[in-house]
C-alpha positions, 0 to 999 in steps of 0.5 A: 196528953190533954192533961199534960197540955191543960197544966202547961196552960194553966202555968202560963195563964193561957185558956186550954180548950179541948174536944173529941171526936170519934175517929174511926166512925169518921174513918168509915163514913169517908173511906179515910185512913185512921190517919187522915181522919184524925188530921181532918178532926183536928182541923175541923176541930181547930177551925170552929174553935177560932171562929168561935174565939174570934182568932184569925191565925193557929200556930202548928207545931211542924219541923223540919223532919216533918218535911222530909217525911212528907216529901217522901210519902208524897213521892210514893204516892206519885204526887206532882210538883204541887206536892212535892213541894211540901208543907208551906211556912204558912197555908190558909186551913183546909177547913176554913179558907179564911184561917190562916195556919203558920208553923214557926218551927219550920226550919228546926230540926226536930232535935234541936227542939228536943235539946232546947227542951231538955234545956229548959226542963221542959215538960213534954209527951210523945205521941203514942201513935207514933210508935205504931209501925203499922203507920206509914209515916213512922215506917219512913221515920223509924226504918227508912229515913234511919236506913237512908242517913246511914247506908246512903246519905248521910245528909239525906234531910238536907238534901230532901228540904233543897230538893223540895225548895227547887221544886216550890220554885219551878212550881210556881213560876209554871203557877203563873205562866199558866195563869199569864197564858190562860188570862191571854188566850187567844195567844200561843196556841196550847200544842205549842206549849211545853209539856210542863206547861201544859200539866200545869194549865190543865190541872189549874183548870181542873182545881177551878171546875172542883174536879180532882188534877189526877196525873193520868186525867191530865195526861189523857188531856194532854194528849187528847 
């Protein structure tokens, strides 16, 4: 894969920067899946490599398959409408705030990459992790997502991206509600709020205090 991308980039006169990193031991030291270890490695990876380069935005190869996935592994984990709502077109970097990170795939289907590659001739690898059904991700995309398409709904994606679209929505608006209400106090009394709303202001105020907005803390909050 690194020798794939390092010719590519001598072909069109690009710099090829590359690293490692020992995965697993990160894994351990964290209690991470090899996954999210690998994720984290990567963007520490790319965060030093831009403050080093004086480089402000990292261009990311994610599509649009990649979020319904997300969608759905999100939804087995219970997440809120925060994360519900999916990837962003663009989000600063989970390793340096200041990086931004944009994905200008984000509306391609994963197809209609594979089919302008074709096109072109166009050299490219798959990852071979991704073959591993041990791997959640490639349970959703190679079992379930295949399953859904064909014994449910044949739209399923664009169903997943619409309905991921109406919750970023309502996301945000309870987003700044919140904020309205928390830059007014004292104003309508909390109690009074709706449930929505409630959530949403608590879990703004646990983010603040650095401490992690789980659901059930929240409820116990909320009711409290």
């Amino acid at each position: 894969d690194e020798a794939l991308v390092c010719r590519a980039a001598r072909r069109l006169g690009c710099a090829c920067v590359t690293g490692r990193a020992d995965v697993r031991a990160l894994a351990r030291r964290k209690g991470l899946s090899i996954e999210m270890a690998a994720r984290e490695a990567r963007h520490e990876f790319l965060a030093q490599t831009a403050r080093r380069l004086g480089i402000r935005v990292i261009l990311l190869a994610h599509h649009a398959d990649d979020r319904v996935e997300l969608f759905l592994l999100r939804l087995f984990r219970g997440a809120g409408l925060a994360g519900l709502a999916g990837m962003k077109r663009a989000n600063p970097s989970p390793a340096n705030a200041r990086l931004r990170l944009a994905r200008p795939f984000f509306e391609l289907e994963k197809a209609a990459l594979l089919e302008y590659a074709a096109a072109r001739e166009i050299a490219f690898r798959e990852d071979a992790s991704n073959a591993s059904l041990e791997i959640q991700r490639n349970r959703v995309r190679r079992e379930l997502l295949p399953l859904l398409r064909r014994r449910y709904q044949p739209a399923i994606d664009a169903t997943v991206l619409r309905a991921a679209g109406l919750i970023e929505d309502a996301g945000a608006f309870l987003s700044l509600e919140a904020r309205r209400w928390l830059e007014s106090r004292p104003g309508r009394p909390f109690r009074a709020l709706s449930p929505a709303l409630q959530r949403e202001i608590l879990r703004t105020e646990l983010i603040r205090s650095g401490v992690a907005a789980d659901y059930d803390l929240i409820e116990r909050l909320r009711k409290d």
